[in-house]
Each structure stands twice: as C-alpha cells, then as structure tokens.
PAVODREN-237527 format. One record per residue (C-alpha): residue number from 1; residue in three letters; x negated, y, z. Coordinates in steps of 0.05 Angstrom, whole numbers, plus 5000, padded with zeros to 4 digits. Layout:
N
<r><num>NUM</num><residu>ALA</residu><X>X</X><Y>Y</Y><Z>Z</Z></r>
...
This chain:
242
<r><num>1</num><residu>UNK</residu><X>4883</X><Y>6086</Y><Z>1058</Z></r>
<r><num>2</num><residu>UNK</residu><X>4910</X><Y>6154</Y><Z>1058</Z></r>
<r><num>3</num><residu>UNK</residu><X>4863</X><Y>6210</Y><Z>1033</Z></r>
<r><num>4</num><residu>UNK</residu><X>4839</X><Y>6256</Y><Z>1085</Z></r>
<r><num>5</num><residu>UNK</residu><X>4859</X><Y>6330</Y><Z>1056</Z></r>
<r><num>6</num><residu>UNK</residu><X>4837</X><Y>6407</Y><Z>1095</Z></r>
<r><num>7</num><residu>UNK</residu><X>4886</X><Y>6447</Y><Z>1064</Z></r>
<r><num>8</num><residu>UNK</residu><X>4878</X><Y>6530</Y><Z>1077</Z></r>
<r><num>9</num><residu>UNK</residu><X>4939</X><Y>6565</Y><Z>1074</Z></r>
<r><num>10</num><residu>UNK</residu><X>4929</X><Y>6647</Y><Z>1066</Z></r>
<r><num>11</num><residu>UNK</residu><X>4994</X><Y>6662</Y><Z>1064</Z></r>
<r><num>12</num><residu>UNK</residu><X>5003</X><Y>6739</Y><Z>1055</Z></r>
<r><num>13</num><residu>UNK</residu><X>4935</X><Y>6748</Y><Z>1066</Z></r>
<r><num>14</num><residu>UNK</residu><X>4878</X><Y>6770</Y><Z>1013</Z></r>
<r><num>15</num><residu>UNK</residu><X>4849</X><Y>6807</Y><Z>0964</Z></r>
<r><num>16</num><residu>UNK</residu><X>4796</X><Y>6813</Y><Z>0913</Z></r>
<r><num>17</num><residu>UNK</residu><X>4741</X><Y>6833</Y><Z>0974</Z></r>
<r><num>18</num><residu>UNK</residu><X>4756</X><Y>6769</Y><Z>1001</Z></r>
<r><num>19</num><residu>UNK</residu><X>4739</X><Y>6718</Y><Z>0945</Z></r>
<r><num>20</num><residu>UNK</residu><X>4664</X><Y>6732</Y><Z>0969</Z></r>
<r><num>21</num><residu>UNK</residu><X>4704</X><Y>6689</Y><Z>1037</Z></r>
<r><num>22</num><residu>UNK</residu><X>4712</X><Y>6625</Y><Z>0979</Z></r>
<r><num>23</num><residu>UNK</residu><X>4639</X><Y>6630</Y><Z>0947</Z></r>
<r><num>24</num><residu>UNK</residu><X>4619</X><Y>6621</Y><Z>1014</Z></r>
<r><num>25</num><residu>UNK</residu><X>4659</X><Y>6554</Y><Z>1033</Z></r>
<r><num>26</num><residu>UNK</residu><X>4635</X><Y>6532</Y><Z>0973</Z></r>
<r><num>27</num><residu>UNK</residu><X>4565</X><Y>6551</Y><Z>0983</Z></r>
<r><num>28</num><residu>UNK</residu><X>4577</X><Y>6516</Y><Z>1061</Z></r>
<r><num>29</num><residu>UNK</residu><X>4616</X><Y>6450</Y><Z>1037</Z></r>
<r><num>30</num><residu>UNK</residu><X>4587</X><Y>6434</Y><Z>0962</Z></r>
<r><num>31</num><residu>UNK</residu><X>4594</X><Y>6363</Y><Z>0974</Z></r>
<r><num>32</num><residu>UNK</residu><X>4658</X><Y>6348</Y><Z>1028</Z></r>
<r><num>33</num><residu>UNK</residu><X>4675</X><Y>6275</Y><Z>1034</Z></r>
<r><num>34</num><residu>UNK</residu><X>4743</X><Y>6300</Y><Z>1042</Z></r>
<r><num>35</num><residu>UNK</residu><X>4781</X><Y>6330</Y><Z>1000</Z></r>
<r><num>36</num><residu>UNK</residu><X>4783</X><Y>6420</Y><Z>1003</Z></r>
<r><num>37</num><residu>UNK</residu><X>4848</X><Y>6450</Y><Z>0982</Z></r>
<r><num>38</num><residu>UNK</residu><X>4857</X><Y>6535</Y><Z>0987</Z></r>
<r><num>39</num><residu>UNK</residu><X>4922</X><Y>6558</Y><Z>0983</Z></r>
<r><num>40</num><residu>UNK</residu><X>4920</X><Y>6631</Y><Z>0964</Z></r>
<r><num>41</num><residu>UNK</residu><X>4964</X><Y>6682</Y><Z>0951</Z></r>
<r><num>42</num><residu>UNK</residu><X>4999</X><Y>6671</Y><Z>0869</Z></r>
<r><num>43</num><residu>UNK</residu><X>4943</X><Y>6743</Y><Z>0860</Z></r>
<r><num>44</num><residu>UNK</residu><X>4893</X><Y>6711</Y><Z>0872</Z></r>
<r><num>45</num><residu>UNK</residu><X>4897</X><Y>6635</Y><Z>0838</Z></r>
<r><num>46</num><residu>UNK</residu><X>4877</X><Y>6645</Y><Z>0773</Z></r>
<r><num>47</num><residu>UNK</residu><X>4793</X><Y>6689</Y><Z>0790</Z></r>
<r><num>48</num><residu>UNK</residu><X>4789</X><Y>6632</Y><Z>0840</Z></r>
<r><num>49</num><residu>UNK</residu><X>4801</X><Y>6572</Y><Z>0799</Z></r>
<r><num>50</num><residu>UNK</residu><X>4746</X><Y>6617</Y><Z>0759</Z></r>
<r><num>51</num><residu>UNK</residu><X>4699</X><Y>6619</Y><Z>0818</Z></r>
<r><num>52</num><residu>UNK</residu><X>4713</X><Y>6547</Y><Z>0838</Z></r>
<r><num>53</num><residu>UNK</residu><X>4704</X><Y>6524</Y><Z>0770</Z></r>
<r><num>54</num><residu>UNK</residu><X>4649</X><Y>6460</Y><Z>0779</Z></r>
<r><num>55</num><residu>UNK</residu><X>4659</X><Y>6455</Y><Z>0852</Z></r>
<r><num>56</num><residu>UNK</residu><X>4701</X><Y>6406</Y><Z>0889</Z></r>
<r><num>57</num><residu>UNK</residu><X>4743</X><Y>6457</Y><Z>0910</Z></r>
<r><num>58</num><residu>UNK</residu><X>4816</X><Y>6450</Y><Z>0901</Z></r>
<r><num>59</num><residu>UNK</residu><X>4877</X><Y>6506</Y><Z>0895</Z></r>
<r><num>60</num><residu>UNK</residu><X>4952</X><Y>6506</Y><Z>0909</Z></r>
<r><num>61</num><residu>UNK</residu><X>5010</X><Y>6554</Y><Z>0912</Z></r>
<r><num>62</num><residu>UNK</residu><X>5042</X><Y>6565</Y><Z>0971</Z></r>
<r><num>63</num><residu>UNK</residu><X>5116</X><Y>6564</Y><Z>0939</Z></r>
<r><num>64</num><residu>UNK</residu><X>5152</X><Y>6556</Y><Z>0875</Z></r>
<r><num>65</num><residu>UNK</residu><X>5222</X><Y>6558</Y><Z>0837</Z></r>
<r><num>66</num><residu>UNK</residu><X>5266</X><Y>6495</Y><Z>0820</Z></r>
<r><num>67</num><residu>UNK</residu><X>5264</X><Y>6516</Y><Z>0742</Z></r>
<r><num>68</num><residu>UNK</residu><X>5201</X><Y>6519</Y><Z>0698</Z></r>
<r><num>69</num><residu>UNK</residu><X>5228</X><Y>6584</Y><Z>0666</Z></r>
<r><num>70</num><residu>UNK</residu><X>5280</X><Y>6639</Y><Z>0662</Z></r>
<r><num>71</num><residu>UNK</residu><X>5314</X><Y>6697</Y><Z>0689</Z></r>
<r><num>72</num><residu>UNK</residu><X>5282</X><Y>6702</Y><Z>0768</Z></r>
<r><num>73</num><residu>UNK</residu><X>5257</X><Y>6766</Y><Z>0776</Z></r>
<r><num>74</num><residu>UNK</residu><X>5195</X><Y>6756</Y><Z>0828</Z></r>
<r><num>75</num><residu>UNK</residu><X>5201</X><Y>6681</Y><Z>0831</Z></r>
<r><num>76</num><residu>UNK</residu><X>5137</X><Y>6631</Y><Z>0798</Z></r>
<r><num>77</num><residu>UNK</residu><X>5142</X><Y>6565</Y><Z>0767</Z></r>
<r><num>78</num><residu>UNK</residu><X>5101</X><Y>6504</Y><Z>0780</Z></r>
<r><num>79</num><residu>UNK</residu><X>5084</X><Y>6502</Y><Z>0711</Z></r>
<r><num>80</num><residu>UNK</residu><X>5054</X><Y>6571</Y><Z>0720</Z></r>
<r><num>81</num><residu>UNK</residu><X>5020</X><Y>6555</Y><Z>0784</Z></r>
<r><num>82</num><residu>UNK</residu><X>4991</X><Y>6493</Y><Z>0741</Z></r>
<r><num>83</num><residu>UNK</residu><X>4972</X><Y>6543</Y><Z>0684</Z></r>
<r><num>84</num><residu>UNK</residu><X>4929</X><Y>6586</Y><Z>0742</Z></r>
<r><num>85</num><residu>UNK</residu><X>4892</X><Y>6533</Y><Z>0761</Z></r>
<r><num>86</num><residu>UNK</residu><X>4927</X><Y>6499</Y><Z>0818</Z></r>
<r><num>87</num><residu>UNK</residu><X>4927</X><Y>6428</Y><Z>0834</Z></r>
<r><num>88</num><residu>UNK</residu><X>4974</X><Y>6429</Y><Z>0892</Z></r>
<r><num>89</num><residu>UNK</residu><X>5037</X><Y>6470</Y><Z>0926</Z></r>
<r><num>90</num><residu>UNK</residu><X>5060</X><Y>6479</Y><Z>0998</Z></r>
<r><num>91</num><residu>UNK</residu><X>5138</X><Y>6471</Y><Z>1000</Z></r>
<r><num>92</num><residu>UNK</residu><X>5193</X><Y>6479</Y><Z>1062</Z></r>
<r><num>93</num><residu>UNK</residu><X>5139</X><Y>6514</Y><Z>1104</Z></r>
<r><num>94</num><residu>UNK</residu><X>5176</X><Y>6538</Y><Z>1163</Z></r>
<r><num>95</num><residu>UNK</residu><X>5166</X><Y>6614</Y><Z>1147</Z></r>
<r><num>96</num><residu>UNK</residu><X>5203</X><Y>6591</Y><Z>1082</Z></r>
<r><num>97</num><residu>UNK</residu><X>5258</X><Y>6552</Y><Z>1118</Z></r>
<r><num>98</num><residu>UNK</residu><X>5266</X><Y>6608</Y><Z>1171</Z></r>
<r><num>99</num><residu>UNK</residu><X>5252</X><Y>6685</Y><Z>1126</Z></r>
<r><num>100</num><residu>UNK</residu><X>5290</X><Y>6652</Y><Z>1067</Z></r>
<r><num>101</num><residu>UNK</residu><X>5333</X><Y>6606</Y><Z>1084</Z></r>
<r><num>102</num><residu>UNK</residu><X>5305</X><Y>6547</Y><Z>1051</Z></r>
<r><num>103</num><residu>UNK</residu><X>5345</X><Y>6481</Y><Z>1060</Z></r>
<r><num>104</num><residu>UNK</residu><X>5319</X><Y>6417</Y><Z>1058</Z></r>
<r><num>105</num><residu>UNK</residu><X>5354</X><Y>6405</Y><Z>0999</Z></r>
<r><num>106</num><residu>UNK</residu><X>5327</X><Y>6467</Y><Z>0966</Z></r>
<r><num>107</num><residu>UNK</residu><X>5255</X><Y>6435</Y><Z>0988</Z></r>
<r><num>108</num><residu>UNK</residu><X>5267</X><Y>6369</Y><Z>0952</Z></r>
<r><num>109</num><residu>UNK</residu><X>5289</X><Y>6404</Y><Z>0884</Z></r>
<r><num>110</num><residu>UNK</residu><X>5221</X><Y>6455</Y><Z>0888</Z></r>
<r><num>111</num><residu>UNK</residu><X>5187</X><Y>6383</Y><Z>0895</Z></r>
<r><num>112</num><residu>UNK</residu><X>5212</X><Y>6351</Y><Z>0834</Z></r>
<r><num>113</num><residu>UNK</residu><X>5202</X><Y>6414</Y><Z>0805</Z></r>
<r><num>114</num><residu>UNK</residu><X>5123</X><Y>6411</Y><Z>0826</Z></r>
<r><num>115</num><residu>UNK</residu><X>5117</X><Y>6334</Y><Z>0803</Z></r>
<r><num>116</num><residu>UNK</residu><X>5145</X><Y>6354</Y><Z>0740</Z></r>
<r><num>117</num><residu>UNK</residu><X>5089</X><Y>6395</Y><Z>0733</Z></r>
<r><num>118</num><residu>UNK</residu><X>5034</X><Y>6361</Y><Z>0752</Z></r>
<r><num>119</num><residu>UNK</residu><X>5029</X><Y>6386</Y><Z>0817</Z></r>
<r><num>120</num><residu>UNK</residu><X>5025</X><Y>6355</Y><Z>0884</Z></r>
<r><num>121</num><residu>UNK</residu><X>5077</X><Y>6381</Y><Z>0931</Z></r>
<r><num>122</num><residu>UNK</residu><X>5057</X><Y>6384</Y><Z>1007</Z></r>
<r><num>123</num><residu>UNK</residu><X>5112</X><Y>6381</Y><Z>1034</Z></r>
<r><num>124</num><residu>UNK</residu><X>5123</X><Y>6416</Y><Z>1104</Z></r>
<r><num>125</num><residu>UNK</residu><X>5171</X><Y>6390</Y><Z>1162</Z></r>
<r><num>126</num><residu>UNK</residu><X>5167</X><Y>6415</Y><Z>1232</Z></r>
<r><num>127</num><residu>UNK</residu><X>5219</X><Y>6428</Y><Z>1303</Z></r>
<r><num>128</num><residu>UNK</residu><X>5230</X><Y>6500</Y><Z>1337</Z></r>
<r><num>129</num><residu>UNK</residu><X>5221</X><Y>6504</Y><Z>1400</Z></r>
<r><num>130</num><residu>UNK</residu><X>5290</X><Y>6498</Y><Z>1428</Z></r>
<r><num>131</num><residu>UNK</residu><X>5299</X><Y>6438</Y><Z>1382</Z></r>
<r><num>132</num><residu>UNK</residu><X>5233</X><Y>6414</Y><Z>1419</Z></r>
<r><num>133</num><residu>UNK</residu><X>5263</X><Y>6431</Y><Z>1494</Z></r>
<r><num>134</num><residu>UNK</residu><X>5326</X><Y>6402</Y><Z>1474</Z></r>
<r><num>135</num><residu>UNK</residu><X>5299</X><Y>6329</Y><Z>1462</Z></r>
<r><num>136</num><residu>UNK</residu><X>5312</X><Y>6332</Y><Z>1385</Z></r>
<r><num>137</num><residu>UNK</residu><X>5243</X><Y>6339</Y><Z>1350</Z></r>
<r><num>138</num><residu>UNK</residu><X>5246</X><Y>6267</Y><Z>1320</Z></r>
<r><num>139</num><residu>UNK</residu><X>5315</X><Y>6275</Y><Z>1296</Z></r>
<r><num>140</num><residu>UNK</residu><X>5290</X><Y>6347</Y><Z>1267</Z></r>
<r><num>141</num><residu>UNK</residu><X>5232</X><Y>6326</Y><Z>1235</Z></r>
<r><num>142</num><residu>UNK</residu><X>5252</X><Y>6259</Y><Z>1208</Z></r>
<r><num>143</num><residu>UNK</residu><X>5313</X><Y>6295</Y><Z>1188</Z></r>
<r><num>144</num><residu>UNK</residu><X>5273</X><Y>6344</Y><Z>1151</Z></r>
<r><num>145</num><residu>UNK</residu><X>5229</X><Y>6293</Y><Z>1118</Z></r>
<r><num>146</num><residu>UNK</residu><X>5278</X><Y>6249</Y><Z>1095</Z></r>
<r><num>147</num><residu>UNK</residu><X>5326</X><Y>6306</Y><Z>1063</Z></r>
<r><num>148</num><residu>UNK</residu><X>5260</X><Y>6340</Y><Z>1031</Z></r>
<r><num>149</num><residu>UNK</residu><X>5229</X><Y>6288</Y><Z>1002</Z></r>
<r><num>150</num><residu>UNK</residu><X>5251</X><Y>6262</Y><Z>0936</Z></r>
<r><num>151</num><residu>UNK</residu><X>5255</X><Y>6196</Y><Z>0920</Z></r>
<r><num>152</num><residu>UNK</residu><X>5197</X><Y>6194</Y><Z>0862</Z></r>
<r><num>153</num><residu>UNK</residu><X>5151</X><Y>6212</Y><Z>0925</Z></r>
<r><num>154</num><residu>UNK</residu><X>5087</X><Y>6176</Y><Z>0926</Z></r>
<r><num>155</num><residu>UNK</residu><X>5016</X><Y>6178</Y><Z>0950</Z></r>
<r><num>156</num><residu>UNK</residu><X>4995</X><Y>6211</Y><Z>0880</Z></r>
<r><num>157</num><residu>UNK</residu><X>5038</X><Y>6269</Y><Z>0883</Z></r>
<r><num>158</num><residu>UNK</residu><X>5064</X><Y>6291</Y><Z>0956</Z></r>
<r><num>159</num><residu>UNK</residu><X>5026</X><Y>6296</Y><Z>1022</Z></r>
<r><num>160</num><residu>UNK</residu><X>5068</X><Y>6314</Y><Z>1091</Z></r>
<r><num>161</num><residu>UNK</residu><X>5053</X><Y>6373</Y><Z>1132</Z></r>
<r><num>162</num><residu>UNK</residu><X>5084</X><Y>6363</Y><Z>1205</Z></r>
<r><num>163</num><residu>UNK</residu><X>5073</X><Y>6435</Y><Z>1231</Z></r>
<r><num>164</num><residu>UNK</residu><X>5113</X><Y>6453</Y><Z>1295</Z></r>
<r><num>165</num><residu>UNK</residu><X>5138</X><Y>6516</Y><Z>1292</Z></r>
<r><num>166</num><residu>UNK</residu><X>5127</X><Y>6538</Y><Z>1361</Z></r>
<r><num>167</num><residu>UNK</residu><X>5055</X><Y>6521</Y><Z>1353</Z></r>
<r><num>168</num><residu>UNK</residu><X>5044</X><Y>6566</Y><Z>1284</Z></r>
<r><num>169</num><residu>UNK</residu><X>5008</X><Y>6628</Y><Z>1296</Z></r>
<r><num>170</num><residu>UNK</residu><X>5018</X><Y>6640</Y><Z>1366</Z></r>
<r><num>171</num><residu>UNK</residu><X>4955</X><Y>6598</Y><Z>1397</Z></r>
<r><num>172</num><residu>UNK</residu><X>4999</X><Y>6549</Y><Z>1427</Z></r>
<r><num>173</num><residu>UNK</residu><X>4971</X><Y>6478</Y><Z>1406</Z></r>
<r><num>174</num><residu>UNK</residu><X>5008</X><Y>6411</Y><Z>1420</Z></r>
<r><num>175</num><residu>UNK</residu><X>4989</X><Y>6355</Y><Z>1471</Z></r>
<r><num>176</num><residu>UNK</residu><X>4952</X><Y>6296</Y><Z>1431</Z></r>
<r><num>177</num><residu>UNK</residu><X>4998</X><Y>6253</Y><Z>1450</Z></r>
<r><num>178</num><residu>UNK</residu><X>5056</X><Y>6303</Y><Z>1420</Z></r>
<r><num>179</num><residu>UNK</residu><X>5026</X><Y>6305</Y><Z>1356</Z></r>
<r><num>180</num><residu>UNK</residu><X>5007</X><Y>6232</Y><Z>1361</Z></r>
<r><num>181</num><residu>UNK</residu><X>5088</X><Y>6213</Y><Z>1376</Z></r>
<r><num>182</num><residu>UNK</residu><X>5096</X><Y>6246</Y><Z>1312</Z></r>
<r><num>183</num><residu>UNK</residu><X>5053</X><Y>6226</Y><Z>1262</Z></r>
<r><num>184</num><residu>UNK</residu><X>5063</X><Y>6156</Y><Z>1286</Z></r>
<r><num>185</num><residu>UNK</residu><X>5137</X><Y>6166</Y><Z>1269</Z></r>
<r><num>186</num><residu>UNK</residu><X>5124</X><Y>6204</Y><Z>1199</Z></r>
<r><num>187</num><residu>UNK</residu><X>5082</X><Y>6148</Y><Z>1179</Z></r>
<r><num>188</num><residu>UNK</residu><X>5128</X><Y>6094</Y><Z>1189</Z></r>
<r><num>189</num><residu>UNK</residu><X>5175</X><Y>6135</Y><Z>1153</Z></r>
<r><num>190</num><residu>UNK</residu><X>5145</X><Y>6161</Y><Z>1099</Z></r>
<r><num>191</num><residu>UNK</residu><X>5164</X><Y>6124</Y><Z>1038</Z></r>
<r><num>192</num><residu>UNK</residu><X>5094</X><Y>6105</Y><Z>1011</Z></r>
<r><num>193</num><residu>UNK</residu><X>5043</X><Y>6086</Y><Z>1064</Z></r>
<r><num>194</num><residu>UNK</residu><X>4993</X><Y>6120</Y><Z>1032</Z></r>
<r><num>195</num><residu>UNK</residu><X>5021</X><Y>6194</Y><Z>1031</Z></r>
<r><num>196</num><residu>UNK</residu><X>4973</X><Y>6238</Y><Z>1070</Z></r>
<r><num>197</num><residu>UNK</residu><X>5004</X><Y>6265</Y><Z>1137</Z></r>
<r><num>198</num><residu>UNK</residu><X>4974</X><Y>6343</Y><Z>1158</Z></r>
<r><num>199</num><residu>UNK</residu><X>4975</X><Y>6360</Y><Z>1221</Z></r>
<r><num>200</num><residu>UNK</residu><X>4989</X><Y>6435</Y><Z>1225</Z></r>
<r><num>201</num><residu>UNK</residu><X>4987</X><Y>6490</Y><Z>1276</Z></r>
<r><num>202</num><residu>UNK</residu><X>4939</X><Y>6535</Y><Z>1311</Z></r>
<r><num>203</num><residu>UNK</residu><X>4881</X><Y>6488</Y><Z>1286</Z></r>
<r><num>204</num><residu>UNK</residu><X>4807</X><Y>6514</Y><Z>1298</Z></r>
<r><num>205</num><residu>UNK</residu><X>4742</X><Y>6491</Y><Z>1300</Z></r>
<r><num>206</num><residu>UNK</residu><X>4752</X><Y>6480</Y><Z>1375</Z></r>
<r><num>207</num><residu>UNK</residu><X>4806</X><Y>6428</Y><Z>1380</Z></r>
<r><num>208</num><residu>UNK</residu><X>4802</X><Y>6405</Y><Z>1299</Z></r>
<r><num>209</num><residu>UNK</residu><X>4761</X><Y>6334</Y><Z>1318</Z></r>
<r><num>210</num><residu>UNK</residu><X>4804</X><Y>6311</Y><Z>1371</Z></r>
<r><num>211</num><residu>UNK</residu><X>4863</X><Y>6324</Y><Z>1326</Z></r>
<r><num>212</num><residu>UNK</residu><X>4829</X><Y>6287</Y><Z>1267</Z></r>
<r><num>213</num><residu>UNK</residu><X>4814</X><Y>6228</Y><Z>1316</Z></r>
<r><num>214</num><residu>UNK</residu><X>4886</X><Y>6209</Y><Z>1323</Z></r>
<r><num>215</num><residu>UNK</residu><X>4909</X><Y>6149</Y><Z>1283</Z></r>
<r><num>216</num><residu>UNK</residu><X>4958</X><Y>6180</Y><Z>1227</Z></r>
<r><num>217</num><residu>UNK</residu><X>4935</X><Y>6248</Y><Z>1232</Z></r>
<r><num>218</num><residu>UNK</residu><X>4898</X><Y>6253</Y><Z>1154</Z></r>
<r><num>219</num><residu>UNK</residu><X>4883</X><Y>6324</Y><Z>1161</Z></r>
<r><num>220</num><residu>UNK</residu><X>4911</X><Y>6398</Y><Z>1173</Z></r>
<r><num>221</num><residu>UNK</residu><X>4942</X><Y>6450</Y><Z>1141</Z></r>
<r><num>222</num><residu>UNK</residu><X>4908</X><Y>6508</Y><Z>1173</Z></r>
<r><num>223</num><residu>UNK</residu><X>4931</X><Y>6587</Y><Z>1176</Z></r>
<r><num>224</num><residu>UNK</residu><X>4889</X><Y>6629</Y><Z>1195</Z></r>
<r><num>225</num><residu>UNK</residu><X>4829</X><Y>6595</Y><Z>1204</Z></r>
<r><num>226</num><residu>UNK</residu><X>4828</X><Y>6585</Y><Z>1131</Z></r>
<r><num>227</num><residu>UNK</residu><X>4819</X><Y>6653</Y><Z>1114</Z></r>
<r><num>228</num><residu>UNK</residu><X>4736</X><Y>6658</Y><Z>1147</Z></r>
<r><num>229</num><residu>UNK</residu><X>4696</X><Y>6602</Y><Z>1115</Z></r>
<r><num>230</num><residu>UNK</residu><X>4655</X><Y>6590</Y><Z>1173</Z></r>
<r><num>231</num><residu>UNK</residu><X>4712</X><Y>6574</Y><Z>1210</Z></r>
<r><num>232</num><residu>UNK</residu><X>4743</X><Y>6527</Y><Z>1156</Z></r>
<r><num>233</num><residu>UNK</residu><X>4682</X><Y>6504</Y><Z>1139</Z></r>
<r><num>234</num><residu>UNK</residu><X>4667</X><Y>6471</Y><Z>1217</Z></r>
<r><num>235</num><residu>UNK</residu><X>4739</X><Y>6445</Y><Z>1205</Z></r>
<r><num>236</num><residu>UNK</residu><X>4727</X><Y>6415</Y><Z>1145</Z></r>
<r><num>237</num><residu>UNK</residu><X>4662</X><Y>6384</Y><Z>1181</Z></r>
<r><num>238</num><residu>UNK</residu><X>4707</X><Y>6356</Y><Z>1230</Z></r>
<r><num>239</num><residu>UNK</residu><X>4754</X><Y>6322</Y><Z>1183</Z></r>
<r><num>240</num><residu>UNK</residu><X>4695</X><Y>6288</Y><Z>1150</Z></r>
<r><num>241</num><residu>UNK</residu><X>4663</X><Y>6263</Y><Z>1216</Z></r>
<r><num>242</num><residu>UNK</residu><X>4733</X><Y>6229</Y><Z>1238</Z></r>
C-alpha cells in the first residue's frame, strides 16, 4: 500500500522568526501515523534538520541541479541538500516548469540526479487552465509523468504530485470527481503501484478530508497552508483519519 505523505512546500517563504512555526508542528504532531515532510527554503534546511533532530519530522528541497558539483553559480546539488539534512526534493513544480522553463526532460535528469543521492524526488505534474478547457488535461499530465519520470522510479525513491496549475495559489479548488479522474489515471500509470500520489492545490484544513477520502489520493503537497502549523497540523490530522 502506498504511504500516505503531508508534504509543506514554503517556497520563497521564511526566515529564522519562523522556525518557532516548525517547533510548533512538532510540538502539535509528535507522533503522525503519516508521514510529515517540510519543504523549506535551501536557508533554512540545515537549523531545521537541527530543530527536528529526534522527531518524525522530515525535510526536502524544493529544487536541485542535474550534477553533484561544479561551476553553477546559484544552483544546489542533491548531494548538498542530502548533506543539510533533507530526505526528500520537489522537482517539475509548475512555478519551475513555467518561471524557468523546466522541461520534462530537464525534470527526469534532476530525478536521477536526487536518487543518486539518496533523495526521494517528488515529482510534480499538473494542466493549465487552457490545457484544462481545451479537453487535454490527461494527455498533459500523463504526458508530463511519463517524460519526468525515470525509469529507476520506484515506491522507495519518487512520490507524484498532481497539482493543477489553475488551482495553485489562487483559492480555486477542483471538483472531487476532477481530482478523482486524475489520480485514478496516475495510478494506473505510474510505474510501481506503490509510488505515493499528492494531491496538490489550494488544500486547507477545510476541504483536506474529503480530498484524502478519495481512493488514490495518498496525500498533498500543500503551499501555503504549510507555512502556520495549526493549519498544517489539522491537515496532517486529516490525512491520518482517512
């Protein structure tokens, strides 16, 4: 059975204040039944693994470069992401794909890159919303996951993110049966049966259980909800009551 995962994704978000924000998941959620991953800006990785040294608490990176070393002014390598303390990176998100140009192909080499390292890569695949109005969001996404996923990909060392972009960060939130026509696709796709599928996308402690009661949904990858712990933490509650 796939591993239920609430993954918090600060993006540019964060700074030294607001490490008091991850004693105080930790102090909320010492014991999760499901697994807790932060995803902080590369600043702040290394006096949080500190801070969530002897918890449950797992950290990520929220990008990395193909090599493990070299001349890349302003890039990070998994291997120094691993060396901070994370367990875990988020690859192809759609602010990537769409502020950097980020191919798919581009997404599958960062992956090996991350598996070389030790690191899970979460891997994120997700429709605009003209791709959406035009019919296409299957051939988009499956598209996406089939281009960004390498073949090495297993249940050990990749979950999928399916975050819709028109649905990130603006308070729009998909039908259930929308997400559900998606996950149900992704998982009979996905090359192990086991990988963990995130739903992400405006998630909150509002509409987080009826999300998590949908078949192939394993868990979210969550913006900005992440970044308060009592709103992760009722999240996180969620995901461990589904």
């Amino acid at each position: 059975m796939p591993c239920k995962l609430a993954a918090g994704n600060w993006k540019m978000n964060g700074l030294r204040a607001d490490l008091e924000e991850l004693r105080a998941l930790i102090a909320a959620q010492p014991e999760p039944d499901c697994g807790v991953l932060i995803c902080p800006p590369a600043t702040l990785l290394a006096p949080m693994a500190a801070i969530a040294d002897g918890s449950r608490l797992l950290l990520g990176g929220q990008d990395c470069h193909t090599g493990q070393s070299g001349a890349h002014t302003g890039d990070i390598s998994a291997a120094m992401l691993a060396d901070a303390g994370a367990r875990h990176v988020i690859l192809g998100h759609s602010e990537r794909r769409a502020d950097h140009g980020e191919s798919s192909d581009l997404v599958a080499a960062k992956a090996r890159a991350a598996h070389d390292a030790g690191l899970t890569a979460i891997i994120c695949v997700g429709e605009t919303e003209a791709e959406r109005d035009a019919g296409r969001t299957l051939d988009v996404v499956l598209g996406q996951l089939r281009d960004s996923t390498p073949k090495a990909a297993t249940a050990a060392n990749t979950v999928i993110a399916y975050e819709p972009v028109w649905a990130i960060g603006t308070g729009r939130t998909p039908t259930l049966a929308q997400i559900a026509e998606v996950h149900d696709a992704l998982r009979a796709a996905v090359p192990d049966a086991e990988i963990s599928l995130l739903y992400g996308g405006s998630v909150k402690p509002g509409n987080a259980a009826d999300i998590f009661a949908l078949a192939n949904v394993d868990g979210a990858l969550v913006g900005g909800a992440s970044l308060k712990a009592a709103d992760f933490s009722a999240i996180i509650a969620a995901l461990d009551a589904a």
